[in-house]
C-alpha positions in Angstrom: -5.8 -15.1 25.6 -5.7 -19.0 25.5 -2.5 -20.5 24.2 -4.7 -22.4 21.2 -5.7 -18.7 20.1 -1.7 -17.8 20.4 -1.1 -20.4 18.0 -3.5 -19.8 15.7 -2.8 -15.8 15.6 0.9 -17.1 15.4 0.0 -19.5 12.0 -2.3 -17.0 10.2 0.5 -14.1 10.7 3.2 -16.6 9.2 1.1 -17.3 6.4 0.0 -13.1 5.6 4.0 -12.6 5.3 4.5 -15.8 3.3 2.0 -14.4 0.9 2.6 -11.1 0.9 6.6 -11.8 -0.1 5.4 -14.2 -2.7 3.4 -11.6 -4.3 5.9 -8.9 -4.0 8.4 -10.3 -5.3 7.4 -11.8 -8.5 5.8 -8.0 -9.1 8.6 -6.8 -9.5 9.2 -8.6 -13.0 9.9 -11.6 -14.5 12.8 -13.4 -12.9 13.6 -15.4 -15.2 14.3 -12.6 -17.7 16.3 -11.2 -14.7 18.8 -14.5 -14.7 18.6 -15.3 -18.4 19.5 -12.7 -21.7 16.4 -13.2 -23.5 18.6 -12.7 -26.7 20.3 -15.6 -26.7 17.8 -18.1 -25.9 14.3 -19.2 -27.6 10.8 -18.5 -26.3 10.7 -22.7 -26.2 14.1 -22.5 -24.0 12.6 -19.5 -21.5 9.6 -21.3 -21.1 11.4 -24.7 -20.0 13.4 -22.6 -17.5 10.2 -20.8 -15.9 8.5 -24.4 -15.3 11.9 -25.6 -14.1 11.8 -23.0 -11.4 7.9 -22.7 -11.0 7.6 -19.2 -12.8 4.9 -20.8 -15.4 1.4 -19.7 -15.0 -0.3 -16.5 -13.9 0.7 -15.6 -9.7 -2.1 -17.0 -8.3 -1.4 -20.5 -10.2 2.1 -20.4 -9.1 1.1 -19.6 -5.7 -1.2 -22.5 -4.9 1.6 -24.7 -6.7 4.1 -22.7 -4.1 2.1 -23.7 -1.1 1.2 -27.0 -1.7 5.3 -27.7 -2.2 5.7 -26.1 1.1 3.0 -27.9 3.3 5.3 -31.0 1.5 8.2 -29.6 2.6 9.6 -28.7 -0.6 11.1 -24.9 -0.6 12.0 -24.7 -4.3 15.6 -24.7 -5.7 18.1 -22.3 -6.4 18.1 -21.1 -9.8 21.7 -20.4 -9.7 22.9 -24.0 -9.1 19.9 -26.2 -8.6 20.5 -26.7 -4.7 17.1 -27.5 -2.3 17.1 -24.0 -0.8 15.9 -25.0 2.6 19.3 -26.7 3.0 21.3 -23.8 1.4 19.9 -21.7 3.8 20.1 -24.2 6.8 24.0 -24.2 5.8 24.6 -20.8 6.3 22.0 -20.1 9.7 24.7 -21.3 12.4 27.0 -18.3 11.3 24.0 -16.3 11.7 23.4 -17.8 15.1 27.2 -17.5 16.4 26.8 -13.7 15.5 23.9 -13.0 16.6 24.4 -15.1 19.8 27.5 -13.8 20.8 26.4 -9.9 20.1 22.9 -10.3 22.4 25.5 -11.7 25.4 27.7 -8.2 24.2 24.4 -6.1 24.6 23.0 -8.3 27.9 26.4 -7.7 29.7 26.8 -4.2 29.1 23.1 -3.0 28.8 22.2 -4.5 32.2 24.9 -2.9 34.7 25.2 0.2 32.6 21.5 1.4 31.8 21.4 0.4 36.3 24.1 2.4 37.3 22.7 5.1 35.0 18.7 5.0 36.8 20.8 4.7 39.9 22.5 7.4 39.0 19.2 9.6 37.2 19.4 13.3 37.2 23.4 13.0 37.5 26.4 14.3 34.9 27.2 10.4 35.2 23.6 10.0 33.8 23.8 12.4 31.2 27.1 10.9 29.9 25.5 6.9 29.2 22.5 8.7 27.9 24.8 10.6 25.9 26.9 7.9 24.6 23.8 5.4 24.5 22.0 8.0 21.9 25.5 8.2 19.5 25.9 3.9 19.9 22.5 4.2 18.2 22.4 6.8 15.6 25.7 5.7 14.1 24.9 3.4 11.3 26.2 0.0 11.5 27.7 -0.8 8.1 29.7 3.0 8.9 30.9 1.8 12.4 32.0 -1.8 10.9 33.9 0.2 8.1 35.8 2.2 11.0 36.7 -0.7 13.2 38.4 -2.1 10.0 40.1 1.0 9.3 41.6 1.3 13.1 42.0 -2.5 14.2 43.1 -4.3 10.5 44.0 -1.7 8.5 46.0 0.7 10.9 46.8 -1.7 13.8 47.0 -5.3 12.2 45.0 -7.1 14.6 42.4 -8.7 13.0 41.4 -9.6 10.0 39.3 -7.4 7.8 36.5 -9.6 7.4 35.5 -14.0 6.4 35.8 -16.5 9.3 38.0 -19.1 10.2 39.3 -18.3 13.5 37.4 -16.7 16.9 39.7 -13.7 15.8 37.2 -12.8 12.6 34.1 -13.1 15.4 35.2 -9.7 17.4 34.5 -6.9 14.9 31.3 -8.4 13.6 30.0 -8.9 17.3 31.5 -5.9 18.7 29.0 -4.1 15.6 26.3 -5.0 16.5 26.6 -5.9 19.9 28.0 -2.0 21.3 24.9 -1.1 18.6 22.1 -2.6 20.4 23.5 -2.2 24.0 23.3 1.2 23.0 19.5 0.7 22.8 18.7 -2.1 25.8 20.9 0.8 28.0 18.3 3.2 27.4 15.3 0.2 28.1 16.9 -1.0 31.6 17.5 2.5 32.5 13.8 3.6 31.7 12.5 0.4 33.5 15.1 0.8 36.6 13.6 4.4 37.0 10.0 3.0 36.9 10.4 0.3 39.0 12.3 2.4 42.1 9.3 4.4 42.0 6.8 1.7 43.2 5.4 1.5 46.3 6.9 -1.8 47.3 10.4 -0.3 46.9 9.7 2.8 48.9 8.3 0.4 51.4 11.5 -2.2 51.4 13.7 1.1 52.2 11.7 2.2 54.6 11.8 -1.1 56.5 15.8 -0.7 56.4 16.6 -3.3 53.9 20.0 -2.8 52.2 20.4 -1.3 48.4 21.4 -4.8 46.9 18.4 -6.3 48.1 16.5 -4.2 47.4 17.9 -4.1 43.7 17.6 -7.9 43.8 14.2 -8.6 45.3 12.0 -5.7 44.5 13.2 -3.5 41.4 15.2 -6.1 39.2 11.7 -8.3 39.2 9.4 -5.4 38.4 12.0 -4.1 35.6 12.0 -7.4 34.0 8.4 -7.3 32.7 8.9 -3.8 30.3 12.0 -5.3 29.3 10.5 -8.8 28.2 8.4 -7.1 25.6 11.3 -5.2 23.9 12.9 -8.2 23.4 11.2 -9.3 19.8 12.3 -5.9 19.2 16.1 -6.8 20.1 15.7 -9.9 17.9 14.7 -8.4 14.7 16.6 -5.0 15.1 20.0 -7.8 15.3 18.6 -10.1 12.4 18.0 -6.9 10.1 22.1 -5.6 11.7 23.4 -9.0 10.4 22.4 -8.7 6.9 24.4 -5.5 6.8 27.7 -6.4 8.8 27.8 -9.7 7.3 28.4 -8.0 3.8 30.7 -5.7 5.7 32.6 -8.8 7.0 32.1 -11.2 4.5 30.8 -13.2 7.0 29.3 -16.4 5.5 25.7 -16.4 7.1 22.0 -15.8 6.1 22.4 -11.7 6.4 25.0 -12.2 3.5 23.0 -14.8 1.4 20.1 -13.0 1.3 21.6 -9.6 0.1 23.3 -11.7 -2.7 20.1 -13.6 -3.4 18.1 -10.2 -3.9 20.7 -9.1 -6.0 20.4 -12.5 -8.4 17.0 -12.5 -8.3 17.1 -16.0 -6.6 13.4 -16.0 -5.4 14.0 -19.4 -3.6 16.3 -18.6 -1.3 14.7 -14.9 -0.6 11.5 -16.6 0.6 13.0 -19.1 2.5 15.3 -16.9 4.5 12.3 -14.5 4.8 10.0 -17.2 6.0 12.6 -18.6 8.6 12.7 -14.7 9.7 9.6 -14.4 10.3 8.6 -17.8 11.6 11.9 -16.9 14.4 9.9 -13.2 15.4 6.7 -14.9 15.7 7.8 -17.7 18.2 9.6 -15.0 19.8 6.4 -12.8 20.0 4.6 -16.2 21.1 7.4 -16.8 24.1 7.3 -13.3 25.3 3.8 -13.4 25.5 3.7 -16.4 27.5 6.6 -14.8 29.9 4.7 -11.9 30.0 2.0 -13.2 31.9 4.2 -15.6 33.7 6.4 -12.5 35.2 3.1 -10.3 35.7 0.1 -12.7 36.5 -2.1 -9.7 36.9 -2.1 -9.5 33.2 -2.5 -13.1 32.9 -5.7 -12.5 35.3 -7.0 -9.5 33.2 -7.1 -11.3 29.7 -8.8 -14.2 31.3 -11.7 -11.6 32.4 
């Protein structure tokens, strides 16, 4: 597939979600009604505020209105305190990305040499113990796992604080959360794709011609695991994005996660679909990249596409 037809695929995806949570969420009632007691204010007075916010008009009046904003690069306000939401949300995504950055390097340095040892080690007790640890680091839920490393490292032991920021000290339980979560899951990958890749040919072949473990690790298996483990990786991305909305309200950590839990719970349409849009528009380009190192890891797939 041609990179113009990436882009294009990538646009029209970004534009069925945009619609799709524009839709949903003014069906589920009148926001404004929602904010506002409908007893204390005139029909005159609930009208200004549904033109103020761009709730007038039936959905598919306030959904051309919505879109032609956007393609103008206005967002909408909040309707708690009249901020542009594409800045409140800009505000709060470098939290996000500090968390979220810091856990993937958590998951990358322990997935990695763990779920290798474990392939190296398939069939073994040593085996069976990462797979059995990798398969309770995923079931437990995160929000239950946050709760318990508050309990045991600021509540019983005093050495961190419970939750907010302010110091690289309110950083470790939030990334150790989600980070020990989703190396849980990347162990499993790399040892799956370890197992796969000392199986081909070529490797059988580099033994055979006396080359030593480590190079054959490095030159023949580690290159063949990478392509299965470059497509999990929009999974990775979104199963982190979807873990920070939960530990963040765990944490009280001041980032998009948090925001949008609040802003569902106002009813602050503007800053859902932005968030959600920024979401989405981050999984597509991810899709798009790992596509594109797809076939620049594997050319034969590359080759097959083009035929």
């Amino acid at each position: 597939m041609k990179l113009a037809a990436r882009l294009l695929r990538a646009v029209i995806s970004l534009w069925l979600i945009v619609t799709f949570v524009f839709v949903a969420l003014r069906l589920t009632g009148d926001p404004v009604i929602a904010v506002l007691n409908p007893d204390d204010m005139t029909k005159d007075m609930m009208d200004s505020y549904r033109k103020l916010w761009g709730f007038e008009g039936t959905i598919g009046e306030q959904y051309l209105i919505y879109i032609t904003n956007v393609m103008h690069g206005n967002f909408g306000k909040s309707i708690l305190n009249g901020r542009d939401a594409f800045a409140t949300v800009m505000e709060r995504l470098p939290a996000t990305l500090q968390l979220i950055g810091a856990s993937a390097a958590i998951m990358i340095l322990i997935g990695i040499p763990v779920g290798t040892w474990a392939a190296m080690k398939a069939g073994s007790k040593w085996d069976a113990l990462v797979m059995s640890f990798s398969t309770f680091g995923f079931a437990i839920p995160n929000f239950f796992f946050g709760l318990l490393l508050i309990l045991v490292l600021s509540v019983t032991l005093h050495w961190l604080p419970t939750g907010g920021t302010g110091s690289p000290l309110h950083l470790i339980m939030p990334v150790i959360t989600i980070g020990v979560a989703k190396a849980a899951v990347f162990t499993r990958f790399v040892r799956s794709a370890m197992l796969d890749a000392l199986k081909l040919q070529c490797v059988t072949s580099a033994r055979a011609r006396g080359l030593s473990g480590a190079r054959v690790l490095i030159r023949h298996v580690f290159p063949n695991a990478l392509v299965p483990l470059a497509t999990i990786l929009p999974l990775l991305v979104g199963g982190m994005i979807s873990a920070a909305a939960v530990v963040e309200a765990v944490f009280a950590w001041p980032g998009i996660g948090r925001l949008i839990v609040e802003s569902v719970a106002q009813r602050n349409l503007a800053i859902v679909q932005v968030i959600i849009m920024l979401v989405a528009f981050v999984m597509i380009v991810t899709n798009l990249l790992v596509d594109l190192l797809y076939a620049w890891l594997d050319p034969r797939a590359s080759a097959a596409a083009a035929n």
